[in-house]
N, C-alpha and C positions, 0 to 999 in steps of 0.2 A: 217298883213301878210308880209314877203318876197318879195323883189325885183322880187324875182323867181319867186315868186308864177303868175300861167295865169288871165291874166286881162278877160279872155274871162269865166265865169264863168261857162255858160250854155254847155261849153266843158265838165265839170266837171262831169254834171248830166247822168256821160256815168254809173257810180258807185250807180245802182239803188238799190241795198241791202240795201245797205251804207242810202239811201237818200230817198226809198218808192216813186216813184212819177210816175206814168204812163209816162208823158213827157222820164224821163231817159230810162225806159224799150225801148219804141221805138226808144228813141236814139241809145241806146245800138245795136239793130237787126238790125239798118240802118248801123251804120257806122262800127260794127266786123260781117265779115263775116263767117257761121257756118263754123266749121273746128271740121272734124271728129275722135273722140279720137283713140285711138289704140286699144283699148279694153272696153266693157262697167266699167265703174266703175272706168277705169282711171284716173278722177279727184278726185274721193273720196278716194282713196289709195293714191293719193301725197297729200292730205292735214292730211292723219292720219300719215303716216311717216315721213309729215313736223314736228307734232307736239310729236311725240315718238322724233326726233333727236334736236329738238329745246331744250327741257326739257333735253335730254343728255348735249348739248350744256352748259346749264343756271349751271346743274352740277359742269362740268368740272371747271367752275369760281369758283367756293365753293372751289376747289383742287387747288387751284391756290394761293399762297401767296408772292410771292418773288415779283412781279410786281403788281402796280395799275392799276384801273378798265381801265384805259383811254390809257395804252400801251397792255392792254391785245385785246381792240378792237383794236387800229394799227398794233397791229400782226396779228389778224384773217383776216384784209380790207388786209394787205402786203400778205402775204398769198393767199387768194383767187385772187389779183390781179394778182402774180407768175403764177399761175394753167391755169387762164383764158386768160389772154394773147394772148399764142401763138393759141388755140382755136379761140378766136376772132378774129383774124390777120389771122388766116387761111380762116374761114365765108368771111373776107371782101377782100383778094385775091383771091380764089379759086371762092367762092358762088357770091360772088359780092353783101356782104349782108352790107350797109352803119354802117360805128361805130357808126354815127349820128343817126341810127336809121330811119325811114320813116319819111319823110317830115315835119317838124314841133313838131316834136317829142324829139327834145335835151333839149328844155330848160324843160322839165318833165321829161327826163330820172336826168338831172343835179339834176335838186328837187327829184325827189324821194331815188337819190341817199344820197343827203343831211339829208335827215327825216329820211331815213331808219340807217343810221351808226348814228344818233342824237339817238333815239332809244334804239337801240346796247347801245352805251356809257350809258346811263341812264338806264338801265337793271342790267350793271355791275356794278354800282357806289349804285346801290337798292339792289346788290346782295351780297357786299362785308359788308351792315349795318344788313338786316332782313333776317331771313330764310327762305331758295328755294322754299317754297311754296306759302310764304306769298307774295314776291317778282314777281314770276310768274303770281301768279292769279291776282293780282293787273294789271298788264300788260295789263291782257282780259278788262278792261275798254276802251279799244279802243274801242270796240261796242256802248257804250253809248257816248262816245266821238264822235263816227262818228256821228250822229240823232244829236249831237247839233252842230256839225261843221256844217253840212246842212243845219241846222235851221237859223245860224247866215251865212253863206257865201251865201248859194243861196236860202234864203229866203224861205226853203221846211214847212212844216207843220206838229209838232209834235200832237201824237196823246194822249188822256187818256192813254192808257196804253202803250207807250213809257215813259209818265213821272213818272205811277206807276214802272216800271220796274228800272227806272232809279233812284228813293228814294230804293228801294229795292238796288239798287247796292251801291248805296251810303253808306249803313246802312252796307253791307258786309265790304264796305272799314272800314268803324269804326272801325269792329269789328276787322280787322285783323291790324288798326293803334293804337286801346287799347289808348286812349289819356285816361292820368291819371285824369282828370278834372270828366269824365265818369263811370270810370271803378276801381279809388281807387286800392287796393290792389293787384287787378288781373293787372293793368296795365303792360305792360313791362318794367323791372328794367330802361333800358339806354333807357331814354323815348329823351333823346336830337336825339342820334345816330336809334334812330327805326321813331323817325319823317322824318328826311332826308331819309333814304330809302323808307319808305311809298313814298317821293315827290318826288322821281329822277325813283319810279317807275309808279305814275302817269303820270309825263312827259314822259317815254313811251308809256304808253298809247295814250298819244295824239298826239306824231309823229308816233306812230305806225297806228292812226285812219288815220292821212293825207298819210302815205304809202301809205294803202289798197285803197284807192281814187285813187292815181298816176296809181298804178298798172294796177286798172279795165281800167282807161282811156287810157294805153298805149294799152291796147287789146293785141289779139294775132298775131299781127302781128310785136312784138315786140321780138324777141327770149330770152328764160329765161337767158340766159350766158351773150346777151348785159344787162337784165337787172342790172343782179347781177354785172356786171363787174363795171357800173357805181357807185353801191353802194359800191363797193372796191376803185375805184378809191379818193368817194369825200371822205371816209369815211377816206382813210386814208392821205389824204391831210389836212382834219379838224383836225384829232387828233397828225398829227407830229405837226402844228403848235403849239395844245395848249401843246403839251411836251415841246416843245423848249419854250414856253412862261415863262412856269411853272419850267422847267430846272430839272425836273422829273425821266428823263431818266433811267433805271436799268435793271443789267444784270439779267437775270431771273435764278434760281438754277438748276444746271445739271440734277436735280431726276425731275423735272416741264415739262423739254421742251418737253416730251414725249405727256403730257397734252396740251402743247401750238400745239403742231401738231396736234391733235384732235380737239381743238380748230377750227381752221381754217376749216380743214376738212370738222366736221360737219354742223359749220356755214354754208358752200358753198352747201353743201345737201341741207341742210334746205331749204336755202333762194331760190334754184331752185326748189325744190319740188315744195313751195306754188306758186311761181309765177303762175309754171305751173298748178297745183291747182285753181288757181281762173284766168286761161286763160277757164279750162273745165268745169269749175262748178260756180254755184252762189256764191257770197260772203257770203250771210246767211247759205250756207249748209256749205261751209269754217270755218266760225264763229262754228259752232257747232261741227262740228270734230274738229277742233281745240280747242277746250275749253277742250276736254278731256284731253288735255296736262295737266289741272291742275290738274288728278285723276294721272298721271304720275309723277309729281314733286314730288307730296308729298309723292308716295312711293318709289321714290329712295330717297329722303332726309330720309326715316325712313329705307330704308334696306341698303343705300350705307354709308353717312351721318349720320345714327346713332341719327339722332335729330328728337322727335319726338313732330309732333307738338300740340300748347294747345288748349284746346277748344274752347276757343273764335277763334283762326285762323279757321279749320275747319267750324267753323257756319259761319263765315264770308264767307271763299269761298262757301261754299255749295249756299249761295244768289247770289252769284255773275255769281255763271255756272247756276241756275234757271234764274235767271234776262236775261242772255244769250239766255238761250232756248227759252224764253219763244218771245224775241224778235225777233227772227229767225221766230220761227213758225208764228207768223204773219206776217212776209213777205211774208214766203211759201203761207200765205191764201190769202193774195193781189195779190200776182204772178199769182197763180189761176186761182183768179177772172179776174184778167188783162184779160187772155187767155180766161175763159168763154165769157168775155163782144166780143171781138173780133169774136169769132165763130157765133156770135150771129145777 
């Protein structure tokens, strides 16, 4: 891990979806205090418009060619940084709400800011090699990725059917990476160029698992605009550096920019919907309204996009939103029980 990352691990286990542990659950109810939605169902509505605008989002990168994957995320982090700004500066004059965040809370806004535009960049860089379906759903490997990050950082306890779930995802990814070793004829032709997106989309996955970690732990006492502001902020500190490293740099085509403001835009929806999303709601019920983002990508890539995808993609994802579900529903049955044992 990162310098960044909190030496204090058992902080961590605030992310009890993520991590199945009784210890976390009452973590969790000790240290976020309830805080009552606006409406019932208000946190299952920001995480299905998280993931309807996400998949718009992943889109728009398909539309996009004049700039690489690594100045299209600097534009969205300059972007949402512009918007967010004077909102935040207003919180922290007017409201007297700290940029830092509550007490001890900077060096996790810093890291999650860090993970989350790492992410982003690795989305785009998966988006510009395999197609928007294949690319997104790949992404949802963050769920599996979270049960072994727990397993290996805080020592949690996987169970049988986290690991069946977990070969079951695995067997999706196969199928939607078609390595020609496997799959001979059917494999995909640019098997150099569909491996790297397959890998720059898994590494999504895996700073997208350590995000959904940061987030729970930031709680809701954290306002969604400071979160996302910091994610603008490193994101786009990380990516001018490696522009200027790379000497990259390009002016984007007049008929695009319209795309590159969409871009941003939606990004900035998105990424406040789910915060606020998994400030209202479990991470597991997140996890599964959001997975339906993958029955979304794949129909604009066939109505918008015009590319329709092959079978092996399809059976691939179809395991991977199963593997999903199915991981979800047994935490909803732990939760449960958590709560039965308690009454009891």
């Amino acid at each position: 891990m990162s310098e960044n990352t909190p030496t204090d691990t058992s902080s961590l286990k605030i992310y009890d979806e993520g991590l199945d542990s009784s210890n976390a659950s009452s973590q969790m109810e000790e240290v976020v205090s309830p805080v009552k939605a606006p409406f019932a169902g208000f946190g299952i509505l920001c995480c299905i418009l998280s993931g309807l605008i996400f998949a718009f989002n992943a889109m728009l990168v398909k539309l996009i060619h004049s700039i690489d994957a690594v100045q299209l995320s600097a534009s969205r982090c300059y972007m949402q940084f512009i918007i967010l700004l004077p909102y935040v500066f207003y919180n922290w004059k007017v409201k007297s709400i700290d940029v830092c965040g509550a007490p001890g809370n900077l060096k996790f806004l810093l890291l999650r800011g860090l993970t989350g535009s790492s992410a982003a960049v690795f989305l785009y860089l998966s988006l510009e090699r395999i197609p928007l379906g294949d690319s997104v759903t790949l992404t949802f490997s963050n769920v599996i990725f979270a049960g072994c990050l727990a397993y290996v950082l805080l020592g949690e306890s996987l169970t049988i059917l986290d690991g069946v779930m977990s070969i079951i995802a695995m067997t999706g990814i196969v199928f939607i990476a078609q390595p020609a070793f496997i799959f001979g004829g059917l494999a995909s032709e640019n098997t150099a160029e569909n491996f790297l997106g397959v890998t720059f989309a898994l590494l999504c996955g895996v700073f997208a698992g350590f995000t959904f970690l940061i987030v729970r732990k930031l709680g809701k006492e954290t306002p969604a605009s400071l979160n996302v502001f910091y994610y603008s902020v490193m994101g786009a500190v990380s990516t001018t550096c490696i522009i200027i490293i790379r000497r990259s740099f390009a002016l984007p085509c007049f008929h695009e920019l319209s795309y590159l403001l969409l871009l941003g835009i939606s990004g900035l929806g998105a990424q406040i919907l789910i915060v606020i999303g998994l400030q209202y709601e479990r991470a597991a019920t997140c996890s599964v309204l959001r997975a339906f983002q993958i029955v979304f990508v794949f129909i604009l890539q066939i109505t918008i996009l015009n590319d329709a995808p092959s079978t092996l993609s399809l059976i691939g994802a179809s395991l991977i939103f199963v593997s999903i579900f199915v991981i979800a529903l047994r935490k909803f049955y732990n939760l449960l029980n958590r709560r039965q044992q308690k009454r009891n």
